[in-house]
C-alpha positions as CSV (number, residue, x, y, z in Angstrom):
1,X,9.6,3.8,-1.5
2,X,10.1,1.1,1.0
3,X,12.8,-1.2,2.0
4,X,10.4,-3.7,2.9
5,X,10.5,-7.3,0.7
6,X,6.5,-7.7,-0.3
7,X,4.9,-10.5,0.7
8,X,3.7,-13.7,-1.4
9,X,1.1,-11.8,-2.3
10,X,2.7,-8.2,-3.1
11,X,2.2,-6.3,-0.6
12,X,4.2,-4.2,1.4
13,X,4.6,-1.6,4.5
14,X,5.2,1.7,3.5
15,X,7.8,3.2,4.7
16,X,5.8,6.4,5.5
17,X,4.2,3.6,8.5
18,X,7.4,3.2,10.2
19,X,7.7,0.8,12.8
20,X,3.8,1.7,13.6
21,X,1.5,-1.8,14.0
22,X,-1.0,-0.4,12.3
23,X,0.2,1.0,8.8
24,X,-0.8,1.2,5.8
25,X,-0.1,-1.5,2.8
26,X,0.9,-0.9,-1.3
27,X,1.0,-3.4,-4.2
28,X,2.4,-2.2,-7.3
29,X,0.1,-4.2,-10.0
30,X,0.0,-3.7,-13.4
31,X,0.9,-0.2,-13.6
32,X,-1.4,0.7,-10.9
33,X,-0.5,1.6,-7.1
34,X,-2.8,-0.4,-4.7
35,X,-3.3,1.0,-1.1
36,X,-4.9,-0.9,1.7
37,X,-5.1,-0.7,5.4
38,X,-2.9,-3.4,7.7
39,X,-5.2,-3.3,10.7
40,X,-8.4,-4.0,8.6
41,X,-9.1,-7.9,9.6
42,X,-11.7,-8.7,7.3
43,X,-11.6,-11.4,4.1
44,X,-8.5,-10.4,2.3
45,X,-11.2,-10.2,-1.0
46,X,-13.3,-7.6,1.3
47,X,-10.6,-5.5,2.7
48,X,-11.3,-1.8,1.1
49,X,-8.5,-1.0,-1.0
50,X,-7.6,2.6,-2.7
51,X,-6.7,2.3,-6.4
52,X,-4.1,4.9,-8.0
53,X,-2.4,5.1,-11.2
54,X,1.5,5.9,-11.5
55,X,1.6,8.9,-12.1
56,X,-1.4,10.2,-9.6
57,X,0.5,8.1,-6.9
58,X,3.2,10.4,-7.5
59,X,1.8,13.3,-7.2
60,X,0.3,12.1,-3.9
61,X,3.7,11.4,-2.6
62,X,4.9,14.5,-3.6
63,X,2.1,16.5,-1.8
64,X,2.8,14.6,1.7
C-alpha cells in the first residue's frame, strides 16, 4: 500500500515505484484495483489501464 494521497481523480503512485519518474499508477474503484502507467501521455480516456479484482490484486502482491 502507498503513503501517497490520490489525486482528484484517485489515483495514486505505488509505493513499489519509489521515487522513480516513471511508475506505475492504482485506483481503488468499486471493489476493483485499477493499474495504469504514469509515463503513458495519451488522453487520460485512452491510457491502457489493467483491471483486477481484490482478491486477485492480492495475490499479485503477494507473488512480487
Amino acid at each position: 500500500m502507498s503513503n501517497e494521497k490520490p489525486d482528484a481523480t484517485g489515483w495514486f503512485k505505488s509505493s513499489y515505484s519509489s521515487d522513480a519518474a516513471a511508475c506505475v499508477e492504482i485506483k481503488f474503484d468499486d471493489g476493483r484495483v485499477l493499474v495504469r502507467d504514469s509515463k503513458y501521455q495519451g488522453a487520460p480516456a485512452a491510457r491502457p489501464i489493467l483491471t483486477f479484482t481484490t482478491a486477485d490484486w492480492s495475490v499479485f502482491l503477494a507473488n512480487l
